[in-house]
C-alpha positions in Angstrom: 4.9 7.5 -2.6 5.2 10.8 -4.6 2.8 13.3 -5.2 2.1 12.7 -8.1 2.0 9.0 -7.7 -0.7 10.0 -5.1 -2.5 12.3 -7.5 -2.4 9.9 -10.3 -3.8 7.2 -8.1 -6.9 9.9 -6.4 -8.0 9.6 -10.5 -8.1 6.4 -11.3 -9.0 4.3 -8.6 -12.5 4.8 -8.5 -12.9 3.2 -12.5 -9.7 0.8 -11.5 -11.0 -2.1 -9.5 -7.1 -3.7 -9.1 -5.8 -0.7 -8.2 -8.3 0.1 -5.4 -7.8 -3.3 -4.0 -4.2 -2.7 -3.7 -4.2 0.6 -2.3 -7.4 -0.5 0.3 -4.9 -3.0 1.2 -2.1 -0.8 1.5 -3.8 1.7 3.8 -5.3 -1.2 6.1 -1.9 -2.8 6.5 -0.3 1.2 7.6 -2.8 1.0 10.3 -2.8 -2.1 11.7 1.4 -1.3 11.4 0.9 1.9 13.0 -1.1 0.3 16.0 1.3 -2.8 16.5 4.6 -0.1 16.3 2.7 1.9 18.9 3.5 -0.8 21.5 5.9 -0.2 23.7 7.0 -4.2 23.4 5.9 -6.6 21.0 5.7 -10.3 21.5 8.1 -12.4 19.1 4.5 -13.4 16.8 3.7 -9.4 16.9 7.5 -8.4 15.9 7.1 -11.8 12.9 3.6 -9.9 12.3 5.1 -6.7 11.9 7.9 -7.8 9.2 5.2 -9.5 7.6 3.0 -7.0 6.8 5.4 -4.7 6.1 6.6 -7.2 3.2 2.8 -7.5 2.0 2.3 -3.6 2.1 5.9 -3.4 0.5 5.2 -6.1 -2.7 1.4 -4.0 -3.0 3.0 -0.4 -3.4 5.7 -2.1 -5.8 2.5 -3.3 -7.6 0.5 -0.5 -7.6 3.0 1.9 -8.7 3.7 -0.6 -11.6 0.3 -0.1 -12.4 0.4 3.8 -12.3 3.1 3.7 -14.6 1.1 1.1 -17.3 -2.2 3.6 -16.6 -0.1 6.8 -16.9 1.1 5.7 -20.2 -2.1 4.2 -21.8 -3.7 7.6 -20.7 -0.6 10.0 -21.6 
């Protein structure tokens, strides 16, 4: 994400329930990546895990930075 996408989103989550829940989500699923990629081998349901989440955080970012832009407009 860009800076300002990042500085956009540091001012409006707090009164943006949505985009909180997305970008909660999106930090929880870069942790539990960053754990399971710190492996040094990963079981076939880790490795499906892995590609899994990485889809979920993926489809969330694409969301919340759909929602930046619709905020950043509304507000601009």
């Amino acid at each position: 994400m860009e800076k300002k996408e990042l500085e956009l989103l540091e001012q409006l989550v707090p009164s943006h329930p949505d985009l909180k829940s997305l970008w909660d989500d999106h930090i929880l699923y870069e942790k539990q990546l960053e754990k399971l990629e710190g492996k040094k081998f990963l079981t076939p349901a880790e490795e499906q895990q892995v590609r899994q989440m990485k889809k979920q955080k993926l489809e969330g970012k694409t969301k919340m930075v759909a929602l930046l832009r619709e905020y950043a407009t509304k507000e601009g």
